[in-house]
C-alpha positions as CSV (number, residue, x, y, z in Angstrom):
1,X,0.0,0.0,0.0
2,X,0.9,3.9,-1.0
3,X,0.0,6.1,2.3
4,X,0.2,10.0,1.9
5,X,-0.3,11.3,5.9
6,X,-1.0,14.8,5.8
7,X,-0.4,17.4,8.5
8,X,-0.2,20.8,9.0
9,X,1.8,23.4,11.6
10,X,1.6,26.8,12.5
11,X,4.8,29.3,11.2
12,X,7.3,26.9,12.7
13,X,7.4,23.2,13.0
14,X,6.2,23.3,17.3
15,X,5.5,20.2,18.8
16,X,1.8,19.2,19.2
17,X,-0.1,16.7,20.1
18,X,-0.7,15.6,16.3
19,X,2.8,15.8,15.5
20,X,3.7,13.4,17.9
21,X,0.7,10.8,17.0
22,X,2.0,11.2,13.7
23,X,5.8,10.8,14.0
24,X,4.8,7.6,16.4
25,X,1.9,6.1,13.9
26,X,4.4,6.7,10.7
27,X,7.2,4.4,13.2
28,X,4.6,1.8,13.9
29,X,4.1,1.3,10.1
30,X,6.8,2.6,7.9
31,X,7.9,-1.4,7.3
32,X,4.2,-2.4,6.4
33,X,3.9,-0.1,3.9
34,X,5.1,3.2,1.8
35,X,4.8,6.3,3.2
36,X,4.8,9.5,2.3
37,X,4.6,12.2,5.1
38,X,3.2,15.4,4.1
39,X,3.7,18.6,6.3
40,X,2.5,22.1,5.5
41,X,4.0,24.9,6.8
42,X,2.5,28.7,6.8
43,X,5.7,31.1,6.9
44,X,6.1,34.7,7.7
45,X,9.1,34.4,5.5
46,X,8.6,34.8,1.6
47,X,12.8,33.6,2.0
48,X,11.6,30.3,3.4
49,X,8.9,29.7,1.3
50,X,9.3,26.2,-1.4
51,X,9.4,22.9,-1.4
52,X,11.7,20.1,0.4
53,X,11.7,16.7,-0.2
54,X,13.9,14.1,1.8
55,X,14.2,10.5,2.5
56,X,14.7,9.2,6.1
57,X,14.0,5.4,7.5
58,X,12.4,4.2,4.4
59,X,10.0,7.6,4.8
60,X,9.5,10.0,2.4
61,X,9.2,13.6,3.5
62,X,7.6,16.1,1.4
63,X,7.6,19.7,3.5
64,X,5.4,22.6,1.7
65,X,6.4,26.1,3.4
66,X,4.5,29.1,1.9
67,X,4.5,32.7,2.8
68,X,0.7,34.0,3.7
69,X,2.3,37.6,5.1
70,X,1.1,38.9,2.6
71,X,-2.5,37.6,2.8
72,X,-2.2,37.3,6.5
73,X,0.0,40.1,8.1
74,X,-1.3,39.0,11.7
75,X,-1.3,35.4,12.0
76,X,-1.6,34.0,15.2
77,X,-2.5,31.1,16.5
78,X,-6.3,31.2,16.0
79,X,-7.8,28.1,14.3
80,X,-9.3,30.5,11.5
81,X,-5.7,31.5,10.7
82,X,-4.5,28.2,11.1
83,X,-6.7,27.0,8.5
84,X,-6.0,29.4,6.5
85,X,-2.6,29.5,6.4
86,X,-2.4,26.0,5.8
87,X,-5.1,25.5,2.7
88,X,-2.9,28.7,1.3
89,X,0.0,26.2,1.1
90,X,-2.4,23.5,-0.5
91,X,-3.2,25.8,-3.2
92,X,0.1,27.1,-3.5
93,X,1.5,24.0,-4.5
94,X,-2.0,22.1,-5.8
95,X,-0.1,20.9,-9.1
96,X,2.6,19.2,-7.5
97,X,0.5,17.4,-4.7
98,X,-1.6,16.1,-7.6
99,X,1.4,14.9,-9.6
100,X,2.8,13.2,-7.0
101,X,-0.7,11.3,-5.8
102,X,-0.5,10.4,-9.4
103,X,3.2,8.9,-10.1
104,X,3.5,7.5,-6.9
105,X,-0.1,5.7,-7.0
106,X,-1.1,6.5,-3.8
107,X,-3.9,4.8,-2.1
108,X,-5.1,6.5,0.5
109,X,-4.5,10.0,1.8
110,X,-5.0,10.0,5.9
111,X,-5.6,14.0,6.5
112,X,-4.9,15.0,10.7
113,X,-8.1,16.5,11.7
114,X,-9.5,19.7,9.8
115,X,-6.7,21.7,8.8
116,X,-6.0,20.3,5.8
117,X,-9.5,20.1,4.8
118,X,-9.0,21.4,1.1
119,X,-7.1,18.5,-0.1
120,X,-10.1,16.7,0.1
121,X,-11.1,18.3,-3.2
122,X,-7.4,17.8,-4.5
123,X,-8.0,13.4,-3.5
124,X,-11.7,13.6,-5.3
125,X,-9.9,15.0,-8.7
126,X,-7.0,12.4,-8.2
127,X,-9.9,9.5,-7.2
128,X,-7.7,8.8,-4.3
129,X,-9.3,7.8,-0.7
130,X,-9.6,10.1,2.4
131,X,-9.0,8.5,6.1
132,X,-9.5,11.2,8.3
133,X,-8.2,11.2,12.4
134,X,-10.2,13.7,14.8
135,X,-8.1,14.5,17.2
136,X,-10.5,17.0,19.4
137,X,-13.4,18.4,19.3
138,X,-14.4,21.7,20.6
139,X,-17.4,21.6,23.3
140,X,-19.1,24.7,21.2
141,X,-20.6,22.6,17.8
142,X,-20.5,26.1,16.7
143,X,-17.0,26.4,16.7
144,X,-15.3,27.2,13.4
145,X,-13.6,24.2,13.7
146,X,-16.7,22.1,14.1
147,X,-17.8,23.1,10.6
148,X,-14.2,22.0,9.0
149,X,-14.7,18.6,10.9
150,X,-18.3,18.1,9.6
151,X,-17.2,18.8,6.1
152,X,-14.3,17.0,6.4
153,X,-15.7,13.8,7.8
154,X,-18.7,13.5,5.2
155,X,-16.4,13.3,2.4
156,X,-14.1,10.7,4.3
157,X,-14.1,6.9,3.5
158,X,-13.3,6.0,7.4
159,X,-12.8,8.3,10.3
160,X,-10.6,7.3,12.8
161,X,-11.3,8.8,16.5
162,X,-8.7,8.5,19.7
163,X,-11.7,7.9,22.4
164,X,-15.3,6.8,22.6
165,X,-16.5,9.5,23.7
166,X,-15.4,11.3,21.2
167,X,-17.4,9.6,18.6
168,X,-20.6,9.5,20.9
169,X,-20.4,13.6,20.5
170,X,-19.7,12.9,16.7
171,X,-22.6,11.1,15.9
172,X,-24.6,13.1,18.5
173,X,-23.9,16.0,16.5
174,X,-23.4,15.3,12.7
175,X,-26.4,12.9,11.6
176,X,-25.5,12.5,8.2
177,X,-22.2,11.3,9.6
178,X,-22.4,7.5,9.1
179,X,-21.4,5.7,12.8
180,X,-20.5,2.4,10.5
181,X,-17.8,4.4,9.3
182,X,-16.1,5.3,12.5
183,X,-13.3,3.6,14.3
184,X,-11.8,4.0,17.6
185,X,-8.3,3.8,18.0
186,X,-6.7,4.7,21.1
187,X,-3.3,6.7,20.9
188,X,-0.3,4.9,21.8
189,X,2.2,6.5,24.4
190,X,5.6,6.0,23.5
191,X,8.1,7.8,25.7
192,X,12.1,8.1,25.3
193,X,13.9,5.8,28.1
194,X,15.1,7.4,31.2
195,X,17.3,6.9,34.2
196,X,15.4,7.0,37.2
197,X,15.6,10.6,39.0
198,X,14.6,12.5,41.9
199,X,11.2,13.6,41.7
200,X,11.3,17.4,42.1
201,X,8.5,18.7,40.2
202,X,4.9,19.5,39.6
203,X,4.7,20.0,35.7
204,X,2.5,20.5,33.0
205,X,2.8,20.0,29.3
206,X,1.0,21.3,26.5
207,X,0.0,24.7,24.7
208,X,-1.0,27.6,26.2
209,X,-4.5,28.8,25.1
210,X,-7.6,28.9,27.2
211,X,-8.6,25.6,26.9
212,X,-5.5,23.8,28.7
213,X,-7.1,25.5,32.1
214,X,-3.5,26.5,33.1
215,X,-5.2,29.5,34.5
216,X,-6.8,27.2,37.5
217,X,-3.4,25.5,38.1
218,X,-1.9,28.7,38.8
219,X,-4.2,29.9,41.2
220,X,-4.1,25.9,42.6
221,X,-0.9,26.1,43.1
222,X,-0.7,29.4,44.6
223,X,-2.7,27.8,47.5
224,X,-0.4,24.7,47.6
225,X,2.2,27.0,48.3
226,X,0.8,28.2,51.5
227,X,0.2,25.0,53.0
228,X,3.1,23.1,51.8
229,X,6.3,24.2,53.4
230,X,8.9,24.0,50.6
231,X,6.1,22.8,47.8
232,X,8.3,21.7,44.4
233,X,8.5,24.6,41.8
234,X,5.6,24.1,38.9
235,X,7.7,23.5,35.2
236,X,5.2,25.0,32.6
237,X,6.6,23.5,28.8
238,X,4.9,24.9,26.3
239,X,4.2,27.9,24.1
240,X,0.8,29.7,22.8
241,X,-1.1,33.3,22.9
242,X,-1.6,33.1,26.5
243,X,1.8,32.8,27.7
244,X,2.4,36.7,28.7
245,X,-1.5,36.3,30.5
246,X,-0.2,33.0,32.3
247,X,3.1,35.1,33.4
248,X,1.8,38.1,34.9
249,X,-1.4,35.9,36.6
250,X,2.1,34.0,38.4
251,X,3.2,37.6,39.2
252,X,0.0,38.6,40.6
253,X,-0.2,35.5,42.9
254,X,3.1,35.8,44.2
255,X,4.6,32.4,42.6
256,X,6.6,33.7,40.1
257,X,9.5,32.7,41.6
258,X,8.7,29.3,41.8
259,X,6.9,28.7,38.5
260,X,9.6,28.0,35.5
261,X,8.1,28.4,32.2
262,X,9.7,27.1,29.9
263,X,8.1,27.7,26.3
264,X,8.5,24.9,23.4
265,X,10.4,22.3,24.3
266,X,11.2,18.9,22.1
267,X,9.8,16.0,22.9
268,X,12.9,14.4,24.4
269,X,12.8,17.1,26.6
270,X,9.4,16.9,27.9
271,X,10.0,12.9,28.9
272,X,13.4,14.2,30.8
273,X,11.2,16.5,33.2
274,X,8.3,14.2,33.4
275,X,10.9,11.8,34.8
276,X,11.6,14.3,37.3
277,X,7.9,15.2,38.0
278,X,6.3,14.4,41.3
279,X,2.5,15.4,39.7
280,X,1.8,15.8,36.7
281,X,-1.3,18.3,36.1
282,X,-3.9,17.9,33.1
283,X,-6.3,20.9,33.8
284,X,-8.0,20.8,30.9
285,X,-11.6,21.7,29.8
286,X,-11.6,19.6,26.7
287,X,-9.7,16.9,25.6
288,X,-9.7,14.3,23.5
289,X,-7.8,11.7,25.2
290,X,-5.2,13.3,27.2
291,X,-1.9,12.0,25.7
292,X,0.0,14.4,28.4
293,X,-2.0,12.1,31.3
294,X,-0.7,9.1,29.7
295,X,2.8,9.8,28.7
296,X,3.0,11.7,32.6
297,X,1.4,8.0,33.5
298,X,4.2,5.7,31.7
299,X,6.7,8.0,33.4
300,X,6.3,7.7,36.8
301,X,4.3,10.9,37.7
302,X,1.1,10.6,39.8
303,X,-1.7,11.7,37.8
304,X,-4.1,14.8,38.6
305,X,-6.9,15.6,35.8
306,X,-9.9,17.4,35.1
307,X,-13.1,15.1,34.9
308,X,-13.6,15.7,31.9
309,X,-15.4,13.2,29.4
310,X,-11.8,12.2,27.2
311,X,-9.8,12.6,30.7
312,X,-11.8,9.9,32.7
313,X,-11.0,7.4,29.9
314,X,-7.3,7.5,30.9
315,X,-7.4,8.4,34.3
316,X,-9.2,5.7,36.6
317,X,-10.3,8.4,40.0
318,X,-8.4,6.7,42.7
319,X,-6.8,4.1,41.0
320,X,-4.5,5.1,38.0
321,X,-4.7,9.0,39.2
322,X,-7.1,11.9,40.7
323,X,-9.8,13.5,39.0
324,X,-11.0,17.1,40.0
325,X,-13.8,19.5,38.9
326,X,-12.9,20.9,35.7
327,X,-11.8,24.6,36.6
328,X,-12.3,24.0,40.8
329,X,-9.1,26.3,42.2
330,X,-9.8,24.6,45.6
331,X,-10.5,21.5,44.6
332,X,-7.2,20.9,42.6
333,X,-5.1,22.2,45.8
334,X,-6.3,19.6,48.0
335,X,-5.7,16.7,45.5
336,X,-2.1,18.5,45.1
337,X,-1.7,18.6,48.9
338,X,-2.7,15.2,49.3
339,X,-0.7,13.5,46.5
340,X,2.6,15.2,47.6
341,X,2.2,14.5,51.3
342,X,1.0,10.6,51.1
343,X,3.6,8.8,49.7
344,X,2.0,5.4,49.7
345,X,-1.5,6.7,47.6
346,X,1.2,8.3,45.2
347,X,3.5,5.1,45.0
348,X,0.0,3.0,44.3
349,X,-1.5,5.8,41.6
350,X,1.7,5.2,40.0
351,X,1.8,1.5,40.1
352,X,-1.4,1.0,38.6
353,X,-1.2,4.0,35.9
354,X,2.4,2.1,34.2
355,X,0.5,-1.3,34.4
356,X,-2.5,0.5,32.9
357,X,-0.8,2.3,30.1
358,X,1.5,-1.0,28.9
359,X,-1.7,-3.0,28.2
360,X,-4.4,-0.3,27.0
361,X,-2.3,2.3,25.0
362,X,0.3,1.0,22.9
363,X,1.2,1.8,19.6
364,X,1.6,-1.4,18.1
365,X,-1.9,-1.8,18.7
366,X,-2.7,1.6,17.2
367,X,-0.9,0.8,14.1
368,X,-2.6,-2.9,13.5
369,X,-5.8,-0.9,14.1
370,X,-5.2,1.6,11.4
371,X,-3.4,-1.0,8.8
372,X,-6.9,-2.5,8.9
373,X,-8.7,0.0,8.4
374,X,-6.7,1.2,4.9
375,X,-6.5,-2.6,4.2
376,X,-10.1,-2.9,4.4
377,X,-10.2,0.2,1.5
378,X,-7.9,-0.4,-0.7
């Protein structure tokens, strides 16, 4: 079989939560089958703007940078921008995604949520197939975002989703979507090896907009603070609009001192400080699945997360982690009081969160999963 995987960043190539499913899913299968990753890249930069191809591990790379400063003077990190900048590139450079579907008989394009959602047009001109993976979905179905997905996914041959409640809200909410043609496949976890450390942290991981709830951490924390004597200092990684809000909230609560944050960091990096980490925080108000839970679960962290609909599908409350109300200040200190002063309920979260993550999320199962799915097409 001939896989095109499409993706799409923002300006620069940051680390996401869809970059890593797809640099870990193009590992699981790159022996079963060709592949041909395809990333498009929005650039400030009319210097930077063209097209590189590369071979690596029996990959091929195909990277489409295009400037949109001329269409998009202010791009930010808004999903209307986002999607913008990134169906620019698809037009940009139509002619020689269509030629290369062509000569290199690809069967099956497998597009990364709705970014990318005018190639679908370019794959009904080249009769080629469209796998789709949703990879969130926003709690608003009148998000912007919502719209692309709904388009997206009716035009799709097989939609692949990473929980199950996920595609409850999917067929809840798109009725022309057919449920026969949705799949669940869990995200694996796979984590870089690490030498046991001293556990010295409360982190979290993942970009810094609205919806990540950092904002309630904080002020969590800020509470810790007073009722832990010599609390571990809070390791932000990761970038977004609302790092300079996040900042000065830390200044205003008098924990600037002991929050580090540390913008984009690489992936390698982020498994280094989870090793390190003590708790690991998922404050989120929506998610998916919670790939930061799970890869702070196969590292050793004890687990605290919103209870949220794709959290409680990784986090077991009590067992495998803690579960808090979703934006609860108060809530989330106690839970971070209590995990750092009982050693034995952290020592059995984390127990039971490693055993939990090697039999549930691994991804050689995600890979079989989505072989038979393009199998079962082609």
């Amino acid at each position: 079989m001939n896989i095109l995987i499409a993706q799409s960043f923002l300006e620069e190539k940051e680390i996401t939560g869809i970059s890593v499913y797809v640099s870990n899913l193009v590992a699981a299968l790159k022996d079963r089958m060709n592949i041909t990753v395809l990333t498009l890249l929005p650039t400030r930069e009319k210097a930077m703007e063209g097209i590189d191809e590369y071979d690596k591990e029996n990959v091929h790379y195909m990277e489409l940078s295009t400037s949109v400063s001329a269409e998009l003077p202010k791009l930010s990190h808004g999903p209307v921008s986002w999607w913008i900048g990134a169906n620019l590139s698809v037009v940009k450079h139509w002619q020689h995604i269509a030629e290369y579907i062509r000569q290199q008989h690809i069967d099956i394009v497998h597009l990364q949520d709705c970014f990318v959602a005018s190639l679908i047009e370019l794959c009904e001109q080249t009769n080629t197939k469209v796998v789709t993976t949703i990879h969130a979905v926003h709690p608003s179905p009148a998000h912007f975002g919502e719209a692309l997905r709904h388009y997206q996914m009716a035009h799709s041959a097989a939609i692949i989703v990473v929980s199950r409640w996920m595609k409850d809200a999917i067929v809840s909410r798109n009725p022309i979507v057919d449920p026969e043609k949705l799949y669940v496949i869990y995200n694996g976890v796979q984590v870089a090896p690490v030498a046991p450390k001293k556990r010295k942290f409360i982190t979290f991981a993942g970009r810094l907009v609205e919806l990540k709830g950092v904002s309630t951490l904080l002020k969590a924390y800020a509470r810790m603070v007073r009722l832990v004597e010599e609390a571990p200092l809070l390791v932000i990684m990761g970038d977004g609009p609302d790092r300079e809000r996040l900042m000065r909230l830390a200044d205003e609560l008098g924990i600037a001192e002991r929050v580090q944050f540390r913008g984009e960091v690489s992936h390698d990096e982020v498994c280094e400080t989870l090793a390190e980490s003590l708790i690991h925080v998922v404050p989120s108000r929506t998610e998916a699945l919670g790939l930061s839970a799970l890869e702070g679960m196969a590292l050793g962290a004890a687990v605290i997360a919103s209870d949220i609909e794709g959290l409680r599908e990784v986090v077991q409350d009590g067992v495998s982690g803690l579960l808090f109300t979703m934006d609860h200040e108060e809530e989330l200190a106690e839970k971070l009081v209590l995990v750092h002063n009982d050693v034995a309920l952290r020592a059995r979260l984390v127990e039971h969160a490693q055993n939990q993550v090697a039999k549930k999320f691994s991804w050689e199962a995600a890979g079989s999963q989505t072989e038979s799915i393009f199998e079962s097409l082609v």
